[in-house]
DOKOL-295653 format. One record per residue (C-alpha): x, y, z; residue number from 1. Coordinates in steps of 0.2 Angstrom, whole numbers, plus 5000, padded with zeros to 4 digits. Example, Ala and Ser with C-alpha at 12.3 -4.5 7.8 and 13.67 -1.06 7.14 Angstrom:
2
+------+-------+------+------+
! east ! north !   up ! resi !
+------+-------+------+------+
! 5062 !  4978 ! 5039 !    1 !
! 5068 !  4995 ! 5036 !    2 !
+------+-------+------+------+
***
This chain:
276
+------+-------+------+------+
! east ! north !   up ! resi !
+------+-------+------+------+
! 5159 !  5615 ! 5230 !    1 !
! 5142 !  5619 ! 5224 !    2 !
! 5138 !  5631 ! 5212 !    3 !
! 5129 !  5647 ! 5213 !    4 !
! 5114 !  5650 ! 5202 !    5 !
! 5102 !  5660 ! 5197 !    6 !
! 5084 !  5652 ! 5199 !    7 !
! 5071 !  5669 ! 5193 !    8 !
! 5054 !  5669 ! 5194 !    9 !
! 5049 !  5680 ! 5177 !   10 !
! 5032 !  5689 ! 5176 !   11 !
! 5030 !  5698 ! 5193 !   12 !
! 5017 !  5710 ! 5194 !   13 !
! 5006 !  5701 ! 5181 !   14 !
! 4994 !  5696 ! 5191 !   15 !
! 4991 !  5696 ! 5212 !   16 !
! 4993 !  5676 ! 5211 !   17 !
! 5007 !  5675 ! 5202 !   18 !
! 5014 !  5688 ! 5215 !   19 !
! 5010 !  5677 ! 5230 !   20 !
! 5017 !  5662 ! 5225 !   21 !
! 5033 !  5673 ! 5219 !   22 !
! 5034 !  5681 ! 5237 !   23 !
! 5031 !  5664 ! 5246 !   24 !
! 5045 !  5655 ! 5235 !   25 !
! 5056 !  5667 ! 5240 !   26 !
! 5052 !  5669 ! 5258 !   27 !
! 5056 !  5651 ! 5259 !   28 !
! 5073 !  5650 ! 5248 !   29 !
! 5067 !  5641 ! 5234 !   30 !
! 5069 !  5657 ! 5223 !   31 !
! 5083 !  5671 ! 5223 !   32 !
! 5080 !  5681 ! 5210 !   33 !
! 5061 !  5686 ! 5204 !   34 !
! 5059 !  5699 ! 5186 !   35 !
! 5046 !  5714 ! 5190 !   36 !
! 5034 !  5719 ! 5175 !   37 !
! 5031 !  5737 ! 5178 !   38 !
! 5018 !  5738 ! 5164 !   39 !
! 5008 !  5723 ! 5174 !   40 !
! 4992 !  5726 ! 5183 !   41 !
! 4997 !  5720 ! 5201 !   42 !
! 5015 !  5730 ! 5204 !   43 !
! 5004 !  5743 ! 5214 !   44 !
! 5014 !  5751 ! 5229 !   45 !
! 5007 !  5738 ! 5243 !   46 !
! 5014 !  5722 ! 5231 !   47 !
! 5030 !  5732 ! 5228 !   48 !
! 5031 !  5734 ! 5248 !   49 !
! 5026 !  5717 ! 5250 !   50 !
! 5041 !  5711 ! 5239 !   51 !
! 5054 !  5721 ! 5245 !   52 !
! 5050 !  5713 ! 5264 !   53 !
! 5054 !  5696 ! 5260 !   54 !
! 5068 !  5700 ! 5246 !   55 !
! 5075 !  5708 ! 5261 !   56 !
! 5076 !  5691 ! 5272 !   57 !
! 5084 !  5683 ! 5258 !   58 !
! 5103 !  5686 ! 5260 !   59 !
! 5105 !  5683 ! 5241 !   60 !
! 5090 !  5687 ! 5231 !   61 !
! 5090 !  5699 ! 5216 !   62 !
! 5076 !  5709 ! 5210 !   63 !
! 5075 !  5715 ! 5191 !   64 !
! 5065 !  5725 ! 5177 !   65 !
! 5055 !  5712 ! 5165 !   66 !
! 5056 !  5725 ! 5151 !   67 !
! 5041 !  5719 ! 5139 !   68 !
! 5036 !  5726 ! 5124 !   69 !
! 5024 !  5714 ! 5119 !   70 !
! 5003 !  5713 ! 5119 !   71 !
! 4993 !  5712 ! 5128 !   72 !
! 5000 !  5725 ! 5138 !   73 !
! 5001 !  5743 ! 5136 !   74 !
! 5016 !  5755 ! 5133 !   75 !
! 5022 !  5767 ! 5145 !   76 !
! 5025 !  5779 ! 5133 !   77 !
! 5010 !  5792 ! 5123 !   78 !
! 5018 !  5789 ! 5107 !   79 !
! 5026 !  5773 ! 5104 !   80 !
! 5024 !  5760 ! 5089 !   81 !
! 5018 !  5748 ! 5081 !   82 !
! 5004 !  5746 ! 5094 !   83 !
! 4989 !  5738 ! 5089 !   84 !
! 4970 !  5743 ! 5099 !   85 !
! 4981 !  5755 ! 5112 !   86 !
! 4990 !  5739 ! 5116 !   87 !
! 5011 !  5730 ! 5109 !   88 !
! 5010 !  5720 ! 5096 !   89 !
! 5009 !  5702 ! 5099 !   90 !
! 5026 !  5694 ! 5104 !   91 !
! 5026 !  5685 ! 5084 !   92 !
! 5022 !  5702 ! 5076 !   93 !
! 5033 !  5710 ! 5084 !   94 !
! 5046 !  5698 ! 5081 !   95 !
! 5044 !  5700 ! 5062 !   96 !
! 5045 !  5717 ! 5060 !   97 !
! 5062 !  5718 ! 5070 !   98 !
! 5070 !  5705 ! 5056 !   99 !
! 5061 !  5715 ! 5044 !  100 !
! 5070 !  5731 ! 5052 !  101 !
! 5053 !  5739 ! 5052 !  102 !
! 5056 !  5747 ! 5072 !  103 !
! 5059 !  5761 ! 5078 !  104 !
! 5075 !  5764 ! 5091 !  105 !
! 5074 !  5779 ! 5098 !  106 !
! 5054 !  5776 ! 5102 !  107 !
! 5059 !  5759 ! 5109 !  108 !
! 5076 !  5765 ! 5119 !  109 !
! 5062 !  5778 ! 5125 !  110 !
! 5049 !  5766 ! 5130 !  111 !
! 5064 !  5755 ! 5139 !  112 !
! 5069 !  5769 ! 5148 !  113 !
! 5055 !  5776 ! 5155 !  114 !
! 5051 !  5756 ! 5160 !  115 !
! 5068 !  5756 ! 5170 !  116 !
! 5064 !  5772 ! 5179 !  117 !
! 5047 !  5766 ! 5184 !  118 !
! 5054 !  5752 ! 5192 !  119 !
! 5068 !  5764 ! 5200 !  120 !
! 5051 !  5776 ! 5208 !  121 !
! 5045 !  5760 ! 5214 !  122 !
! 5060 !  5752 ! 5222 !  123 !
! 5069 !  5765 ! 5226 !  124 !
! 5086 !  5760 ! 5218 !  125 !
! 5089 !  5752 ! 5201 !  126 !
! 5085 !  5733 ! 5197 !  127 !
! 5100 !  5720 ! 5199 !  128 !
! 5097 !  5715 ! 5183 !  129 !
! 5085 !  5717 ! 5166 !  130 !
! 5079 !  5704 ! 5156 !  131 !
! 5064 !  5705 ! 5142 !  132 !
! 5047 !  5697 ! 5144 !  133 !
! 5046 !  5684 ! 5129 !  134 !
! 5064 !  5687 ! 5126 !  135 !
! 5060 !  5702 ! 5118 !  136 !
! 5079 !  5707 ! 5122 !  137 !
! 5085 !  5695 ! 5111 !  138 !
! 5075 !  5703 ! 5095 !  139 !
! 5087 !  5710 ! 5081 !  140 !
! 5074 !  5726 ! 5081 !  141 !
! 5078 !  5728 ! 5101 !  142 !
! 5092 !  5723 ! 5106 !  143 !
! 5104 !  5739 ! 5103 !  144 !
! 5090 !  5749 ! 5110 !  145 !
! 5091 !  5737 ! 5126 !  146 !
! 5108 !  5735 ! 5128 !  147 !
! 5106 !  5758 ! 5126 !  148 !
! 5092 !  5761 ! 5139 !  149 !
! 5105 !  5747 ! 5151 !  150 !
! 5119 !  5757 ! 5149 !  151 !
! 5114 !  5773 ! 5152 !  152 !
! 5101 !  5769 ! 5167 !  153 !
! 5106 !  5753 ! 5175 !  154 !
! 5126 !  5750 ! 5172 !  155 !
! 5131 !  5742 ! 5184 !  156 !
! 5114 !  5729 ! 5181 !  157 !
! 5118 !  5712 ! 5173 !  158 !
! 5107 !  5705 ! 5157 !  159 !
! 5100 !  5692 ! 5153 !  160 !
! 5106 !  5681 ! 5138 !  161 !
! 5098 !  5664 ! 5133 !  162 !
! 5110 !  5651 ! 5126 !  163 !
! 5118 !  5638 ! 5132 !  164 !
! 5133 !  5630 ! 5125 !  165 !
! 5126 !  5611 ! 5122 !  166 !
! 5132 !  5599 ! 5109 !  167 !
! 5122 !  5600 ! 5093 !  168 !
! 5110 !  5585 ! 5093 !  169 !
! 5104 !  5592 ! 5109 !  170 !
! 5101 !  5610 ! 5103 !  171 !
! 5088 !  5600 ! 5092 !  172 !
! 5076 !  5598 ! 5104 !  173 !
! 5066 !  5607 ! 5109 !  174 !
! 5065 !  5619 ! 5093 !  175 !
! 5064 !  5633 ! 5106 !  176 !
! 5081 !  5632 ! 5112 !  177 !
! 5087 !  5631 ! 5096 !  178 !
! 5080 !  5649 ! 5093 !  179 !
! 5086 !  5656 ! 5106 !  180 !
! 5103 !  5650 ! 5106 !  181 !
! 5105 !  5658 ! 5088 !  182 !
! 5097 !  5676 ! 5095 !  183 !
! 5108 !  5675 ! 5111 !  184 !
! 5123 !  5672 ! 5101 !  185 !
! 5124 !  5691 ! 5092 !  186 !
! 5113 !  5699 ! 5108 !  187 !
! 5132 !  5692 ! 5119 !  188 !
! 5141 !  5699 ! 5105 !  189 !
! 5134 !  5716 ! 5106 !  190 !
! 5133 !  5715 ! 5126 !  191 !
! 5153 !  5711 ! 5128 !  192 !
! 5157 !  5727 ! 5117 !  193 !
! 5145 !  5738 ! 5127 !  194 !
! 5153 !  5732 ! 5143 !  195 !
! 5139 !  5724 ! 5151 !  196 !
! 5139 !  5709 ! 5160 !  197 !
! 5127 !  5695 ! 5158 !  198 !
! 5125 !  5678 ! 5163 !  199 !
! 5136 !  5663 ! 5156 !  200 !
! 5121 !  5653 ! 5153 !  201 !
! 5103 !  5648 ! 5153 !  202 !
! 5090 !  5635 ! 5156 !  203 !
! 5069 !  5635 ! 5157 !  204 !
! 5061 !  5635 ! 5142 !  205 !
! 5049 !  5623 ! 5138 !  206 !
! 5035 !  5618 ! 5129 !  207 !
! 5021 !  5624 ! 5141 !  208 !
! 5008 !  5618 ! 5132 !  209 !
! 5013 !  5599 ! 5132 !  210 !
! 5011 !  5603 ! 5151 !  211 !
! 5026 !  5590 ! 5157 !  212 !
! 5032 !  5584 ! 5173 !  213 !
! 5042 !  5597 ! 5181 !  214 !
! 5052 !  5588 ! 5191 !  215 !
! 5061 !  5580 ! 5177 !  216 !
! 5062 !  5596 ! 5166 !  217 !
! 5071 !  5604 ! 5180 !  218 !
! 5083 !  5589 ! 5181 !  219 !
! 5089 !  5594 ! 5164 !  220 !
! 5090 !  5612 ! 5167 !  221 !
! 5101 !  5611 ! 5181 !  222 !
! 5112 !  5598 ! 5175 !  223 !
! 5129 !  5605 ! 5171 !  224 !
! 5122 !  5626 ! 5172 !  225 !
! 5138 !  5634 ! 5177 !  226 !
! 5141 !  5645 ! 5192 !  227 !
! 5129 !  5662 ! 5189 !  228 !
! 5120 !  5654 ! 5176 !  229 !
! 5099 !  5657 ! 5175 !  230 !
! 5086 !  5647 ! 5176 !  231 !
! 5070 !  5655 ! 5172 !  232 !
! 5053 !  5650 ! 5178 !  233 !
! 5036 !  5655 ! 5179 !  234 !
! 5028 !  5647 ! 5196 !  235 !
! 5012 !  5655 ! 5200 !  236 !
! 4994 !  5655 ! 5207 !  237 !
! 4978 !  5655 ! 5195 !  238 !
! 4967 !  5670 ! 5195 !  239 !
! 4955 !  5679 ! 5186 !  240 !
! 4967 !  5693 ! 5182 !  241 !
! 4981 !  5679 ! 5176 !  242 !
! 4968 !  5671 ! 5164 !  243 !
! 4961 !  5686 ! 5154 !  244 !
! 4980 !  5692 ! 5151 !  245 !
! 4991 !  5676 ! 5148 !  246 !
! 4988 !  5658 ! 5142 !  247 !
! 5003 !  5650 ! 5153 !  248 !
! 4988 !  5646 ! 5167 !  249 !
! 4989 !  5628 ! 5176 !  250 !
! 5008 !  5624 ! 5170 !  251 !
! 5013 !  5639 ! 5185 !  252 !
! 5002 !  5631 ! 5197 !  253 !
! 5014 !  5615 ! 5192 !  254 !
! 5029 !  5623 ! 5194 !  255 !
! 5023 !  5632 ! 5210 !  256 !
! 5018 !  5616 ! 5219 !  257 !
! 5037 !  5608 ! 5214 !  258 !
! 5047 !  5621 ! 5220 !  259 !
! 5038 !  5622 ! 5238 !  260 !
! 5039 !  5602 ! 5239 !  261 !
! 5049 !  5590 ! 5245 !  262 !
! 5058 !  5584 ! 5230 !  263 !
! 5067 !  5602 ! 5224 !  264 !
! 5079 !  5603 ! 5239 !  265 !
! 5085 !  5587 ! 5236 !  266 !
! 5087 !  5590 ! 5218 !  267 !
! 5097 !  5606 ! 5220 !  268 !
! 5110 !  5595 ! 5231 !  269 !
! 5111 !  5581 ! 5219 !  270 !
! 5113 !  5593 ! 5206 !  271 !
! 5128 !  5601 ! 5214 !  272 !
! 5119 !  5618 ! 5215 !  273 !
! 5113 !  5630 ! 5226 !  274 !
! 5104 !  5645 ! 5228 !  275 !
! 5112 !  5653 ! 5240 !  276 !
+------+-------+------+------+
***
């Protein structure tokens, strides 16, 4: 029998092109499960309203909080740091401090919980799941603080991990993977004592700036992922509003145009998977 997967669109709400493509990929079954930054630009009430139409006609697609605490977007919260201009840190600052132990938890478990009920006055309801934009969740400085704000504001929510058991020599390449297999390792610790579920395993990540063939990318992701396990992507449409806020540009136009093609269906079956 196939087997079930998750295939999530990250980065809702960052910009009205990325939010399009999102809603037309799932209106058409070639996503189920899409992660909602409510500190984006673009997560007014009309694309919120827009989103919840075509989840609805998708008999298995799951919507979620992209928690992000990372530049260059702007905390919910009056009084949280580091910040840097009014804005998070950049992802690598951020990143430093939390081995450092330099962050805060109750100011971040603040800032994650007003995040969650953000997206609970726009949706009505909790998300199915929360994950971290940049894998922000995964961060020694951040992850108790997640795995807090989860527990108390979206239980029954499943999380997002990133690892993957693969044999060693192909855990060296990319050097990506490699990272977050090690973070994801102590984030599942700490997620099984909490009592939270999360996924048995993850694919997507990439080198985007080597801009490579997606088709064949997607090939390695889905090849062995277990039933429930994630693949993360980041289809979109260029605008304006995408290009003054994040440098991943063209490579979601990519990934767009293969998911809406003819060859992704085809994969999926070869591949043993579904999405449904």
């Amino acid at each position: 029998m196939n087997r079930r997967i998750w295939l999530c669109a990250d980065d809702y709400g960052i910009s009205p092109g990325v939010n399009r493509a999102i809603r037309d990929l799932i209106e058409n079954r070639r996503l189920n499960a899409t992660s909602v930054m409510v500190v984006g630009p673009a997560i007014g009430r009309d694309e919120v309203s827009a989103l919840k139409t075509v989840a609805q006609a998708n008999p298995r697609c799951a919507i979620g909080l992209h928690a992000t605490l990372t530049a260059p977007f702007r905390p919910l919260t009056m009084h949280f740091r580091p910040i840097e201009g009014g804005l998070f840190l950049p992802h690598a600052k951020l990143l430093r401090r939390s081995l450092m132990g330099r962050l805060d938890f109750e100011l971040i478990h603040t800032e994650l919980m007003v995040q969650l009920a953000a997206f609970v006055d726009l949706f009505g309801r909790p998300p199915d799941f929360v994950d971290g934009h940049q894998h922000v969740q995964l961060y020694p400085g951040v992850r108790d603080a997640f795995l807090a704000a989860v527990k108390q504001a979206a239980p029954n929510a499943w999380i997002r991990q990133c690892g993957r058991d693969r044999p060693w020599m192909q855990r060296l390449d990319p050097p990506k993977a490699l990272v977050l297999d090690i973070l994801s390792a102590q984030f599942r610790r700490r997620a099984a004592r909490a009592q939270l579920i999360f996924n048995p395993a993850f694919a997507g990540a990439y080198d985007f700036s080597k801009q490579p063939e997606f088709g064949a990318l997607m090939r390695q992701f889905l090849r062995g992922m277990p039933e429930a396990g994630v693949v993360m992507c980041h289809p979109g449409i260029v605008d304006d509003v995408l290009i003054s806020l994040d440098p991943l540009t063209t490579q979601r136009e990519r990934e767009y145009e293969f998911f809406r093609g003819d060859h992704f269906l085809p994969l999926l079956g070869a591949s043993e998977v579904t999405l449904d």
